[in-house]
N, C-alpha and C positions, 0 to 999 in steps of 0.2 A: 752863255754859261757853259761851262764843259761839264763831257759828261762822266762819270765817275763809272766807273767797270764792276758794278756791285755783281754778286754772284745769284744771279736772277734763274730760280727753279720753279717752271712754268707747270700747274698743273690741270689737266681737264679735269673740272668738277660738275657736278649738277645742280641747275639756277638754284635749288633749293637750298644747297650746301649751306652750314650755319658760316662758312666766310664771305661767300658770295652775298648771302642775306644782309650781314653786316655793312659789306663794300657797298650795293646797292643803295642802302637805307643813307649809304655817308655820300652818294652821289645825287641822292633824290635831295636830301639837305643841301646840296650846291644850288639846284637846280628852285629851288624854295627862293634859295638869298640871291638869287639871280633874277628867276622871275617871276616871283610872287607867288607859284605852284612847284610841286613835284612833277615830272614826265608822265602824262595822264594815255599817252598812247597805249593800247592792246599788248601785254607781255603774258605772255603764260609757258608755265616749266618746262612744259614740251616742246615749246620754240627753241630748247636749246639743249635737247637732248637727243643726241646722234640717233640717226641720222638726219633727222631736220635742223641742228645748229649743234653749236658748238659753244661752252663758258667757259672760260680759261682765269684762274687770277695768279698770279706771280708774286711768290713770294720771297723775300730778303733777310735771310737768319730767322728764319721760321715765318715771318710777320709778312701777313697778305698786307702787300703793298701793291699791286696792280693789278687792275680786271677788265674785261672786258668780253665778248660774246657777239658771235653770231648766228641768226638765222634765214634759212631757205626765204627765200621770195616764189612768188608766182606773179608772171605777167597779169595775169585777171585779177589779182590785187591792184592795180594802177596802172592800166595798160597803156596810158600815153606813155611811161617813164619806164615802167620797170619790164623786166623781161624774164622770162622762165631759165630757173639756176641762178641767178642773182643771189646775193648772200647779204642782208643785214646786218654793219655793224651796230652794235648798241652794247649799252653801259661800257664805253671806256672810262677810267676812271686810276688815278693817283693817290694814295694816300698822301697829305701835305708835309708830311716828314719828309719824304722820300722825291719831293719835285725836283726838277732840274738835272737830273741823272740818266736820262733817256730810258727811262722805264717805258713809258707811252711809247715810243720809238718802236725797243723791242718786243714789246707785245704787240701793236701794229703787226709788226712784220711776221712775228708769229700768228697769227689770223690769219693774216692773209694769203701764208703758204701753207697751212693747213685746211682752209676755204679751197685755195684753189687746188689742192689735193682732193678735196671729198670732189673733184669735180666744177664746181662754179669760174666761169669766165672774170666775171665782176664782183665788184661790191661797191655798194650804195652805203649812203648812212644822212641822217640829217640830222644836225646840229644847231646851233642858234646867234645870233651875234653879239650875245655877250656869256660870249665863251671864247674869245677871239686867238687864248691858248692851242685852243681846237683847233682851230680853222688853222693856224699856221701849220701845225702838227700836218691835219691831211694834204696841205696843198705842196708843204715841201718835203711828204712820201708821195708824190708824183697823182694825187688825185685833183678832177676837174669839177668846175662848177655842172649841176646834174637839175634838173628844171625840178621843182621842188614835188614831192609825193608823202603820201601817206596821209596821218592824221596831221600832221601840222601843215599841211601845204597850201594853207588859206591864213596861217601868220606870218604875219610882219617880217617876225624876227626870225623863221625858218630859213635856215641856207641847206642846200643837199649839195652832195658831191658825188662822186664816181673815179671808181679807177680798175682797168682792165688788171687779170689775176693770171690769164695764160694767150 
């Protein structure tokens, strides 16, 4: 599908923010009709409020149409996998109006130069296999399969990935 040059105005907000709230609540409903539950992993506001992370959603003629966020990792959270300065992504997320346009694209790429600006090497994230959108998305922005960590790292249907930032 090509992608359409929509005029994408990227903003850092905080997890709280009432569109962030919004966006969230419409990716935990994906993640219901996928798999039975909402993302029950550890999230809390401060994970993504500078300087531990980073919320960004992106919006198109005013309307948040894309979000997503990261936060800091510490090796001692999972220290087979993860490593100190690591960056978390989590809640990437499209409004279904708006798919097919390389929204997730650009916001990707804005994470990740903005991650690896506050400093972080890497970023991890993990995802699940029936989000298979996902998984094409990080593999063909140049990330690799990443031995699975965190709270899902004992499901099934957890896949992680990885990809170096500098």
């Amino acid at each position: 599908m090509a992608e359409l040059q929509d005029t994408l105005e990227i903003r850092a907000v905080g997890y709280d923010h009432p569109d962030a709230v919004a966006m969230v609540a419409a990716v935990q409903q994906v993640y219901t009709e996928r798999y039975g539950g909402g993302d029950s992993s550890p999230v809390a506001v401060a994970d993504f409020t500078p300087p531990e992370g980073l919320f960004l959603i992106g919006y198109v003629d005013g309307v948040a149409a894309v979000c997503g966020g990261w936060r800091f990792r510490r090796a001692e959270q999972d220290p087979d996998v993860l490593r100190d300065g690591d960056v978390e992504l989590k809640r990437m997320y499209v409004i279904d109006a708006m798919r097919g346009r390389g929204l997730a694209r650009r916001m990707l790429a804005e994470l990740e130069d903005r991650a690896a600006a506050a400093g972080s090497p890497r970023m991890v994230l993990e995802t699940g296999v029936r989000q298979p959108e996902a998984i094409e998305l990080y593999r063909s922005a140049g990330y690799s399969v990443l031995p699975k960590f965190g709270y899902y790292r004992d499901f099934p249907t957890s896949r992680c990935f990885s990809k170096p930032l500098i």
